[in-house]
N, C-alpha and C positions, 0 to 999 in steps of 0.2 A: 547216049542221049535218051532212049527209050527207057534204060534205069532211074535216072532222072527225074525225067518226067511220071515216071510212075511213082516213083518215092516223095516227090512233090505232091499229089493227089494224095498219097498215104496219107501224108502229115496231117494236109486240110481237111481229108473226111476223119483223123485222129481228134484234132482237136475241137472239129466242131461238135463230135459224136460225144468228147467228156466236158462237154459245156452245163455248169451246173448252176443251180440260184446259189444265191448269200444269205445267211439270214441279216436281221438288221445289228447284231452286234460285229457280225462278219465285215461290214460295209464301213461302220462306225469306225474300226480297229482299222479297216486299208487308209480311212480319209485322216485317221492319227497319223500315220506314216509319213503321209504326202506333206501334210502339214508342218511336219517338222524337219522335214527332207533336208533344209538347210538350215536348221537352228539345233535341234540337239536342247542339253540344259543350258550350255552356252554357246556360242560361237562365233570368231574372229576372221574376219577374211579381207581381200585386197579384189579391186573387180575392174574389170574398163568396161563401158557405156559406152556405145556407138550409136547415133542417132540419123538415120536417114531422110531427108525428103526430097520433093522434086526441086529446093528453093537452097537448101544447106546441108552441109553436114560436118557434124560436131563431136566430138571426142573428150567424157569425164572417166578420171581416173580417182576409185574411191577407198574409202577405208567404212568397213562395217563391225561392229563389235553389239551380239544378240545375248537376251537371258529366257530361255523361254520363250511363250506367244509374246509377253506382256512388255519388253522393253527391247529399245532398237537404239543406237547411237549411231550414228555415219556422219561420216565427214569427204568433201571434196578436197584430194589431191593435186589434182589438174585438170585444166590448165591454169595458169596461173591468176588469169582473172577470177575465174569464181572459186580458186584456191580457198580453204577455211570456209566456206557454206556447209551448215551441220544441219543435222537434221534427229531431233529427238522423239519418242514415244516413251511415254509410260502408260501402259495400259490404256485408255481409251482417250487419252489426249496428246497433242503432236503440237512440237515445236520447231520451228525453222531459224537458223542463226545466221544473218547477211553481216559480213564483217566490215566491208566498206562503209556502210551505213554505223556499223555498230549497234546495231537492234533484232531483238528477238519478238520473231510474229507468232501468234498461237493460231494454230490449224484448227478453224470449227470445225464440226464434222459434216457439215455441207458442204465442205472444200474435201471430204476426206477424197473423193471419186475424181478430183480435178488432177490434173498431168501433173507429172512430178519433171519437174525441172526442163521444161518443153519436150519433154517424151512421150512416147505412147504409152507408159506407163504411169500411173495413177498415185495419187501418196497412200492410199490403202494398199495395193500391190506392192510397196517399197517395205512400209511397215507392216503389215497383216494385221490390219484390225481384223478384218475377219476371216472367220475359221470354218474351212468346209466341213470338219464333224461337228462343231455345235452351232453353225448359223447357218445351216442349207437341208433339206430334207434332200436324200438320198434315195436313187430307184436306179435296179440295176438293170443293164440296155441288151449286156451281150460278156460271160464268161466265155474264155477258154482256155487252155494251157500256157497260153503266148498274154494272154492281155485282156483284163478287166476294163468294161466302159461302161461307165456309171453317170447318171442325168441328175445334174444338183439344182434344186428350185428353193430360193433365199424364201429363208420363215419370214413371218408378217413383221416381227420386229428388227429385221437385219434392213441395215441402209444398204442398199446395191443396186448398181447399174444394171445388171444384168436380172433376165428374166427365167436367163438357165443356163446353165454350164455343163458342157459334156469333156467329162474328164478320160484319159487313156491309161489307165496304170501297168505297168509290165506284170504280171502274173507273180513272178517266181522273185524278181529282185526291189518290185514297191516302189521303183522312181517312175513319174509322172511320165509318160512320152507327148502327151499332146492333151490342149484345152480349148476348148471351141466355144465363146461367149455369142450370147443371143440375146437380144433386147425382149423387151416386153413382148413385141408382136409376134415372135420368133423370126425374124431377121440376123443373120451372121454378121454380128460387127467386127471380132477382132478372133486371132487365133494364137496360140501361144504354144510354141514347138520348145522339146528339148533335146538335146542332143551332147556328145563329146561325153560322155558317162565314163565316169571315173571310181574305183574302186578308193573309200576313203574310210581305213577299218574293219568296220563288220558293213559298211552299206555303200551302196552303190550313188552316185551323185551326178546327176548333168552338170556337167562344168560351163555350159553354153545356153541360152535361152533368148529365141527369134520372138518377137511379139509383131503382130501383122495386124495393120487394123484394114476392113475391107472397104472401108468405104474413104481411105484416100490412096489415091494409085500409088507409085512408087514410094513409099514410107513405110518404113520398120525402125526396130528399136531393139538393137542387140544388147545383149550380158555375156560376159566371159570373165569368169571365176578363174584371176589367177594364182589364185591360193585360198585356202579354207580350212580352220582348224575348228574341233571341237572339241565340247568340255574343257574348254580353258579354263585357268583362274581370270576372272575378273571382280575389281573391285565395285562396291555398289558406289562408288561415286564416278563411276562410267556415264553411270545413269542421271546424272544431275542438271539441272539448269547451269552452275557454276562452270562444267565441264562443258556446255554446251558454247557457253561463253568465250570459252578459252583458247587465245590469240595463237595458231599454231603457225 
């Protein structure tokens, strides 16, 4: 026990002792990382959405195929009602496809911040319009061996909810562990945990992601990745209205 505990203290005065700055390409080059954590040049994956509140709870089973920041395809698998609900991005516009209806809505960008499909997730979160290395100025909080934490404040021209985001990145393997949004006034609105880290290649992947918003009591909004490929081949007509259309 007294081993232990002393080897415990090592660690902590180790890693706080080689706690070093970034410069700012250092910081730019970890928030590339994060940012494409789940995209790659392309990437295909299969996900279940778990949606919590004090009122319901709800269960989407989807299909996602990426190219880059700039294009997102998804589609709902289940359940059956909202079966075939798609959802497009091509670079800074977003399209939604209701099939019962038979009609496609175009996402202004004043909608980008509004919940995606009654979740606590947002349709800019689903797509990624925006990019924490080129739409957030970066200031680092706290290096160490274990874990980079870095305070993101949105440039004048980025549309964003938040007033600053403190991001957790694992030091050594570059997947995000934790995100802490804060409104303008600095109030904690929502948190966004990852976890189930899966080795996928050369990089390391949360297969799981908790979103908590703090100001409705019992409500989250889970992700679990149950498969994720990348570098696929994908055609450009993944990317299309046509496809967005189409009757599956």
């Amino acid at each position: 026990m007294k081993f232990l505990i002393f080897s415990t203290l090592l660690f902590y005065s180790f890693t706080q002792a080689t706690a070093q700055p970034m410069t700012d390409a250092e910081l730019k080059a970890l928030l590339k990382k994060v940012d494409r954590i789940y995209r790659s040049d392309t990437s295909h994956s299969t996900m279940t959405m778990k949606i919590k509140t004090p009122q319901f709870e709800r269960s989407l089973t989807m299909e996602s195929w990426t190219r880059g920041l700039d294009y997102t395809f998804m589609t709902i698998l289940a359940p059956v009602k909202d079966k075939g609900i798609s959802t497009l991005k091509r670079k800074s516009k977003m399209w939604n496809y209701f099939p019962k209806i038979n009609k496609v809505i175009k996402i202004p960008p004043s909608m980008m911040l509004s919940s995606w499909m009654g979740s606590d997730f947002t349709n800019d979160d689903f797509v990624k319009e925006s990019s924490y290395q080129d739409d957030y100025f970066a200031k680092l909080l706290k290096r160490t061996k274990v874990m980079v934490s870095i305070e993101l404040t949105p440039k004048s021209d980025t549309s964003s909810l938040w007033g600053k985001v403190i991001i957790d990145i694992h030091a050594a393997k570059y997947y995000p562990i934790k995100q802490v949004f804060y409104d303008e006034s600095g109030e904690k609105i929502r948190t966004l945990e990852f976890s189930h880290v899966k080795a996928l290649g050369a990089r390391m992947v949360p297969m799981k992601m908790t979103l908590t918003p703090h100001h409705k009591k019992d409500q989250y909004t889970e992700i679990l990745y149950n498969k994720i490929d990348f570098d696929v081949p994908l055609k450009a007509s993944v990317f299309t209205r046509r496809n967005l259309q189409k009757r599956r």
